[in-house]
C-alpha positions as MATLAB code, in Angstrom:
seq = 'XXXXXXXXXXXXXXXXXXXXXXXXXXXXXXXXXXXXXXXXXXXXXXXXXXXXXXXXXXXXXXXXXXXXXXXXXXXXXXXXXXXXXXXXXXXXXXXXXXXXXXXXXXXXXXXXXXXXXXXXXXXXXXXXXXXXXXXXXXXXXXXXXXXXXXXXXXXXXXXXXXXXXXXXXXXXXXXXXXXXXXXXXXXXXXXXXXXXXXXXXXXXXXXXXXXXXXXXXXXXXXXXXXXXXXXXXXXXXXXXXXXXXXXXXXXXXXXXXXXXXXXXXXXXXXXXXXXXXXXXXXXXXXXXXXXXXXXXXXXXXXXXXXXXXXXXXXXXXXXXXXXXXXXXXXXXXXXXXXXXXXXXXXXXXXXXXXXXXXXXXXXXXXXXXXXXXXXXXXXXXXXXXXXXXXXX';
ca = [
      -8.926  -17.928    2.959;
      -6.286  -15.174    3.005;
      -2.621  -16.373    1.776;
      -1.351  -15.931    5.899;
      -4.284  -17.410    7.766;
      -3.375  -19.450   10.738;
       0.377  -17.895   10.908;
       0.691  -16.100   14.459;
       3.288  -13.196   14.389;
       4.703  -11.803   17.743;
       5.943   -8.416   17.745;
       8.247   -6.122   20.014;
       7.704   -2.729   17.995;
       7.981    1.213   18.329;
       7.505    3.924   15.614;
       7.005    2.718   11.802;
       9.610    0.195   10.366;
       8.320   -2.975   12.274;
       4.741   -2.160   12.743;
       4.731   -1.021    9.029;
       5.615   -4.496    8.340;
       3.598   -6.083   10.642;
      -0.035   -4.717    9.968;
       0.665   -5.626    6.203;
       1.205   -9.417    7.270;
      -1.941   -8.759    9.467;
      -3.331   -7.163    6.249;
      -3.250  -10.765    4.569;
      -4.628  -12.687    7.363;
      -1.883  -13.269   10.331;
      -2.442  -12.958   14.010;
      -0.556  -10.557   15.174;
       0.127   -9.946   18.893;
       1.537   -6.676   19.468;
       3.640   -6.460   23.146;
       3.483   -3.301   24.655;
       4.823   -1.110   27.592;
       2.084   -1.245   30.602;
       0.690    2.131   31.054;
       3.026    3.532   27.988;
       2.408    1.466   25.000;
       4.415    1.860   21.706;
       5.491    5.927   21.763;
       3.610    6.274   18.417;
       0.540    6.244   20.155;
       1.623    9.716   21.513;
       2.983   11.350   18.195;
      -0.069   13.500   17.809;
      -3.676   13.465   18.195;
      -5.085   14.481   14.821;
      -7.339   11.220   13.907;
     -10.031   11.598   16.525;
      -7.545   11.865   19.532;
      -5.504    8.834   17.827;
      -1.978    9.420   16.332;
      -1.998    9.648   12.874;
       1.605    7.148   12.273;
      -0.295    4.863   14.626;
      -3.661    4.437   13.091;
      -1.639    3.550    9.748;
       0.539    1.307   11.131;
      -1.416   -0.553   13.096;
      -4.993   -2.326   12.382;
      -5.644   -5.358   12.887;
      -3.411   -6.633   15.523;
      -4.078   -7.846   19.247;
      -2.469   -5.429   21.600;
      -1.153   -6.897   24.669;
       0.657   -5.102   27.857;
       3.722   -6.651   29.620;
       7.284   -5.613   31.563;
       9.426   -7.957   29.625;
      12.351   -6.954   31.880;
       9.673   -8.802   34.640;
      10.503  -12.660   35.201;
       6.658  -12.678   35.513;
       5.852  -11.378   32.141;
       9.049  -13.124   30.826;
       7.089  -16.299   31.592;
       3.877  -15.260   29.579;
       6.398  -14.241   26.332;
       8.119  -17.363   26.626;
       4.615  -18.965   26.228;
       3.170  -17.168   23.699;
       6.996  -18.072   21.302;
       5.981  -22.037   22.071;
       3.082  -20.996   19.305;
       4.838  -18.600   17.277;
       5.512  -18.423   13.601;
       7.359  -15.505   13.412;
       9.073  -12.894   15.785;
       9.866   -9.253   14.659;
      11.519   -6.621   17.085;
      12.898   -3.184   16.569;
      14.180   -2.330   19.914;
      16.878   -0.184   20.926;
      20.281   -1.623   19.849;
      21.360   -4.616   21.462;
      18.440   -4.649   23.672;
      16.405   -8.273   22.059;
      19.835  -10.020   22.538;
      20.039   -8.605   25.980;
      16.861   -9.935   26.568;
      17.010  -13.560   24.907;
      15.403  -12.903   21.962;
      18.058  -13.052   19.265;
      17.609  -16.082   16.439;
      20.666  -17.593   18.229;
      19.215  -17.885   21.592;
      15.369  -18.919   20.707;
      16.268  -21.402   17.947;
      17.539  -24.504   19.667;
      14.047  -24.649   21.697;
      11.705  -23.427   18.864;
      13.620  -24.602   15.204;
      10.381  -23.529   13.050;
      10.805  -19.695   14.494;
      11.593  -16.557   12.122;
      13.204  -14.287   13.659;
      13.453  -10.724   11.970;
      15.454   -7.655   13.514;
      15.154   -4.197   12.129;
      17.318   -1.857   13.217;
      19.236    1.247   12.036;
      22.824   -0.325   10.545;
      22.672   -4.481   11.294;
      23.255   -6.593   14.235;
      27.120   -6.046   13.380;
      29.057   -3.359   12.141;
      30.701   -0.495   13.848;
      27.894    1.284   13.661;
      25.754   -1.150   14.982;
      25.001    0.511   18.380;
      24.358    4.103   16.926;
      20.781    4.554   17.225;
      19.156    5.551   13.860;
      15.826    7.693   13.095;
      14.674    8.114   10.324;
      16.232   11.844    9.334;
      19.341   10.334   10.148;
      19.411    7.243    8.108;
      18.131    9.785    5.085;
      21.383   11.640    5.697;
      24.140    8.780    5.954;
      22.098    7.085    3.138;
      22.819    9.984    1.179;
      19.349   10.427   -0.217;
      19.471   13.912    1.352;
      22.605   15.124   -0.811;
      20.452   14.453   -3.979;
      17.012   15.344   -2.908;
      16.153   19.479   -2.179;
      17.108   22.665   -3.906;
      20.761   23.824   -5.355;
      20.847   26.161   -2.224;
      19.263   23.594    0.450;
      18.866   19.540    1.185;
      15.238   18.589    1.667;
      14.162   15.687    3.530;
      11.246   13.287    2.159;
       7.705   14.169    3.701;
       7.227   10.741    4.782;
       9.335    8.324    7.151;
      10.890    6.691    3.870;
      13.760    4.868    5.542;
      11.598    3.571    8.229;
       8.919    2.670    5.481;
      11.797    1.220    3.044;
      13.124   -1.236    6.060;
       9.506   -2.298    6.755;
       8.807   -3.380    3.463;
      12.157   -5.485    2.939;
      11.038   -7.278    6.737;
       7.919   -7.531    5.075;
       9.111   -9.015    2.343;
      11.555  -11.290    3.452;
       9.130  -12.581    6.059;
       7.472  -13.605    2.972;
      10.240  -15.286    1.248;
      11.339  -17.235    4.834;
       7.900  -18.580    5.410;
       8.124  -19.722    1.695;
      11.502  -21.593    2.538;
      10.404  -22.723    6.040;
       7.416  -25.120    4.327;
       9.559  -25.996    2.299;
      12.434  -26.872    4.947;
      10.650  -26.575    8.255;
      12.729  -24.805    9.517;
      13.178  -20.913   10.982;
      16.016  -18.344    9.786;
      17.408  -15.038   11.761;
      16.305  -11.958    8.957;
      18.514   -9.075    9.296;
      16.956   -5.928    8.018;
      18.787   -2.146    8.358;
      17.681    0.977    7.581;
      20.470    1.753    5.791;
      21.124   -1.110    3.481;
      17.550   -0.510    2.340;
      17.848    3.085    1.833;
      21.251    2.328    0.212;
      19.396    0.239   -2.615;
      16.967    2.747   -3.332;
      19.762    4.830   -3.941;
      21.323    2.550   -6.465;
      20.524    4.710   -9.550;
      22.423    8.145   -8.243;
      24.817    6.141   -6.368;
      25.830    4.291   -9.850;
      25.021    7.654  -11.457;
      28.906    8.815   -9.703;
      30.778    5.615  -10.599;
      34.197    6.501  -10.142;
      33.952    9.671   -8.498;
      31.326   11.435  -11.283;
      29.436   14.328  -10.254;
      26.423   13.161   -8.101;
      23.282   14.302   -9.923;
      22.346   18.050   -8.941;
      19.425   18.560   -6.683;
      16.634   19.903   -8.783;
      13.536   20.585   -6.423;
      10.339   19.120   -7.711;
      12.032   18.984  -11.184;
      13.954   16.122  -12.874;
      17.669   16.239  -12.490;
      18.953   15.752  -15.708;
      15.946   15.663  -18.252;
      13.330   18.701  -19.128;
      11.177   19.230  -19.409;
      10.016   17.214  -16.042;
       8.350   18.994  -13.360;
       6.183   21.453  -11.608;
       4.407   24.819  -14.177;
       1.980   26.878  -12.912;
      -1.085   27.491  -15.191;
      -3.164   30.911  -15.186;
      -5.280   29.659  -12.644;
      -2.356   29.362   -9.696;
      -2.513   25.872   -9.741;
       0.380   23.963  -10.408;
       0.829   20.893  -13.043;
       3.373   18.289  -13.220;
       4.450   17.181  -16.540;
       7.137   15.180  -17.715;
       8.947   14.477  -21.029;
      11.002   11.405  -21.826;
      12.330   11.444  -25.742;
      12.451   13.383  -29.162;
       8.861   12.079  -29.989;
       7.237   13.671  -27.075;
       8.896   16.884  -27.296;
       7.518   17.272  -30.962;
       3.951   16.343  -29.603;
       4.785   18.361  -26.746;
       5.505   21.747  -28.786;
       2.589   21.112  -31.816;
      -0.088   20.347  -29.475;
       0.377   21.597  -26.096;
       2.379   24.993  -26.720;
       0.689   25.158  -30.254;
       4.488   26.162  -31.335;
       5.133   23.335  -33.802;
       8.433   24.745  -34.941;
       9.897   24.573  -31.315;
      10.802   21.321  -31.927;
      13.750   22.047  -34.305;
      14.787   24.787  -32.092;
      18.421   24.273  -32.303;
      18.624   25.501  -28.588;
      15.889   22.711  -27.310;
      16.912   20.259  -29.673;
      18.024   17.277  -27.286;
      17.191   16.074  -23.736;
      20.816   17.323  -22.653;
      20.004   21.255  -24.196;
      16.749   21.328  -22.733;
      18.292   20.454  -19.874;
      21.171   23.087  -20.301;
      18.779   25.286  -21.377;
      16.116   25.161  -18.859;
      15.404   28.477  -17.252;
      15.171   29.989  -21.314;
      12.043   27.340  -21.151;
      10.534   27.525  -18.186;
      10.221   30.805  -19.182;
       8.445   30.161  -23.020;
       6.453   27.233  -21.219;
       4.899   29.242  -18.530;
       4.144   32.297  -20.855;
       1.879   29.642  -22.941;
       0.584   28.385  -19.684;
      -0.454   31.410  -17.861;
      -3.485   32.314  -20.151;
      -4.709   28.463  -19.389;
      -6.497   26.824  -16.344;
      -4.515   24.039  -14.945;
      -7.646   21.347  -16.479;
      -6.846   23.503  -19.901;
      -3.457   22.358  -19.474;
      -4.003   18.783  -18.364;
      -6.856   18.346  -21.611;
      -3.861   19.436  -23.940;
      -1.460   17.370  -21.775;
      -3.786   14.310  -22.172;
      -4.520   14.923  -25.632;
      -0.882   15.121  -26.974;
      -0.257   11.528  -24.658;
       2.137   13.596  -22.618;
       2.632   12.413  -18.898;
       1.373   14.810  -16.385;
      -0.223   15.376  -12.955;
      -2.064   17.667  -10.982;
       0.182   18.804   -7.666;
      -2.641   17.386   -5.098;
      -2.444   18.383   -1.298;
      -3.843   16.330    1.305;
      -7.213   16.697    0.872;
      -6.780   16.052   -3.205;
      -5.679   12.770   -1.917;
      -8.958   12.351    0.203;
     -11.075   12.763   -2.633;
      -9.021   11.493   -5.085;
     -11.629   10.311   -7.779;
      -9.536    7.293   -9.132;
      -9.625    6.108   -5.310;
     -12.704    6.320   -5.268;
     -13.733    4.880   -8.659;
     -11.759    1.775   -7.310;
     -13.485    1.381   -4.377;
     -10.263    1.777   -2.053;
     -11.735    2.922    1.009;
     -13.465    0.868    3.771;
     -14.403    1.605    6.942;
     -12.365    0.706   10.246;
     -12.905    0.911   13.939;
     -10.679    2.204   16.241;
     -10.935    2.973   20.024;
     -12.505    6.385   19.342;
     -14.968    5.285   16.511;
     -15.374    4.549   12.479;
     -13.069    5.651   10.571;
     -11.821    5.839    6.716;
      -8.981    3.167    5.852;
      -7.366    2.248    2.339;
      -7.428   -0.926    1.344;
      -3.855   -2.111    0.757;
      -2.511   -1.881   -2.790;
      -2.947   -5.022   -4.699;
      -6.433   -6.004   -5.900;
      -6.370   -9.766   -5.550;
      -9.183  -11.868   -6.767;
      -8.812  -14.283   -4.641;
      -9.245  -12.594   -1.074;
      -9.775   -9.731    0.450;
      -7.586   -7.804    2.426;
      -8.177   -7.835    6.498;
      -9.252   -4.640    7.899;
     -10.115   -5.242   11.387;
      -9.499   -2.443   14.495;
      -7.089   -0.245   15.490;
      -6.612   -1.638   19.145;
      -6.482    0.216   22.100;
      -3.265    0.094   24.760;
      -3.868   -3.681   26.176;
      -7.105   -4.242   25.109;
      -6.248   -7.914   23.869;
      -4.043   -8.837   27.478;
      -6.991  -10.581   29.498;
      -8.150  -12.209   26.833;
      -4.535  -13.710   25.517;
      -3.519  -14.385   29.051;
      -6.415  -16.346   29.633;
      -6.142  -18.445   26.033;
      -2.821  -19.434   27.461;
      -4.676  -20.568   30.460;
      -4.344  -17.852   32.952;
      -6.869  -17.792   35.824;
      -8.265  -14.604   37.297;
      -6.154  -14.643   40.962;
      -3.309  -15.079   38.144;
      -3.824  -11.851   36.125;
      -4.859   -9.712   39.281;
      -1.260  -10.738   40.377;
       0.325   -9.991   37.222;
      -1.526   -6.371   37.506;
      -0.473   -5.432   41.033;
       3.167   -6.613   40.193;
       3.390   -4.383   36.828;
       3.837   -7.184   35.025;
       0.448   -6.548   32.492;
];
């Protein structure tokens, strides 16, 4: 038994934040019934076609669910929503501002008629707010967050390579989804979840925004490399490749110099002789650190990484990641199928012993609709009518 077996989760959802957090409740064992746009579907599906013809967002967003086609804004399909909420556990939406309270589908409005509902809105700023109707992607949120003014070069602000406001407001639905079915068999009872882009991006910026406390200078923007302690970052060995190490006290800088730069007396340097000089004192070595470097492969450098206990990494590129060998040695990939064949899927972190993780297919745009509209008792005349009308 998976720990979400028998909970059915209904979901209005575009783009990454609420399907994010939707195929990870799938991913321990909810239903999950996925409305879409007749003839459209959730834009995603249309962001590229690199995965065998599929969108690459979607594919990772989106196993395991039951896809479903219907015109909401149709009194017809209106009908079929309203009965699949009589057997709902939960209800997550990211529409456009304003647009699920338009529609009846705030906490406030469903409540009354279904008291055991969750409802869970993820939007850009909140339900409130005077910023509440400004729609939000994920750039954007990165920017007003401020993770942009401490993430890039000195010269030049540089966005993260992945949708990480989008991804940070999925996992705090995800996670208070969690927490409010916890509560509800406890109480019975539904709650309204509020989740915003912003306020989650805001507390993963906790550490630099309490870094300016009373107007202090925000921490510089350092590239690949740490901020304030070095060394901690990118080197290039002989080879071209590039290594990430990282130092964190006086300890590992002595290891650091005797074993890996074979310089023992470094470590008394009077220039390098605290996190704060090396920090001052960076470029000086970079410089000494790469001269020792550039005679060695980048394994060279990782074996006398590894064998002074010195934290490092090797700067992997896509296809690193595809063959990562600790992956692998784990057994993290399984197979999936999606509407164009097999393909490769990771297993969802967390190794639990006592279930495994559901990887079932990708689905294709509606491919679930006759088959849900005729569980909620739907005859054949009935769907051909809901067809020609649009409504499916």
């Amino acid at each position: 038994m998976r720990p979400l077996d028998g909970i059915t989760v209904l979901t209005l959802e575009h783009a990454i934040a609420a399907p994010f957090c939707t195929r990870q409740l799938a991913d321990l064992g909810a239903r999950v019934i996925k409305v879409e746009r007749p003839g459209v579907g959730d834009f995603a599906r249309d962001y590229d076609d690199r995965v065998n013809g599929l969108a690459s967002h979607f594919v990772w967003t989106n196993r395991s669910k039951e896809s479903i086609t219907l015109d909401i804004k149709q009194a017809a399909a209106r009908e079929v929503l309203e009965q699949l909420l009589s057997d709902v556990d939960v209800l997550v939406q990211n529409l456009a501002p304003g647009a699920a309270a338009r529609l009846g589908l705030s906490y406030d409005a469903l409540s009354a008629k279904y008291p055991q509902l969750i409802v869970c809105d993820i939007s850009g700023y909140g339900v409130d707010g005077p910023y509440r109707d400004k729609k939000a992607y994920d750039l954007l949120i990165q920017s007003e967050s401020g993770f942009l003014s401490v993430t890039g070069t000195p010269d030049e602000p540089t966005k993260a390579g992945v949708s990480i406001a989008d991804i940070a407001a999925g996992m705090y639905a995800y996670t208070n989804i969690l927490a409010a079915l916890i509560q509800r068999g406890r109480t019975g009872r539904g709650c309204a979840i509020d989740i915003s882009m912003l306020e989650s991006m805001a507390e993963w910026m906790s550490f630099p925004m309490y870094y300016t406390y009373q107007g202090a200078p925000a921490p510089a923007r350092a590239g690949a490399s740490h901020a304030t302690i070095y060394p901690y970052g990118p080197f290039p060995a002989g080879d071209g490749k590039i290594v990430m190490l990282g130092l964190q006290n006086e300890r590992e800088w002595a290891q650091f110099c005797d074993k890996v730069l074979l310089q023992p007396a470094l470590a008394k340097d009077p220039r390098f002789a605290s996190t704060a000089l090396r920090s001052a004192a960076r470029g000086e070595l970079y410089a000494l650190i790469c001269e020792v470097f550039s005679v060695l492969s980048a394994e060279q450098v990782i074996a006398r990484l590894d064998d002074a206990q010195i934290a490092n990494a090797m700067l992997n590129d896509m296809q690193g990641l595809w063959q990562h060998a600790q992956l692998r040695a784990r057994e993290r990939w399984v197979e999936v199928m999606t509407p164009t064949g097999s393909m490769p899927a990771l297993k969802p972190p967390g190794a639990g012993s006592a279930w495994n993780p559901r990887m079932d297919p990708i689905p294709a745009l509606g491919q679930h609709t006759m088959d849900i509209l005729r569980d909620l008792g739907y005859d054949d005349d009935q769907i051909a009518a809901l067809r020609s009308a649009g409504a499916i």
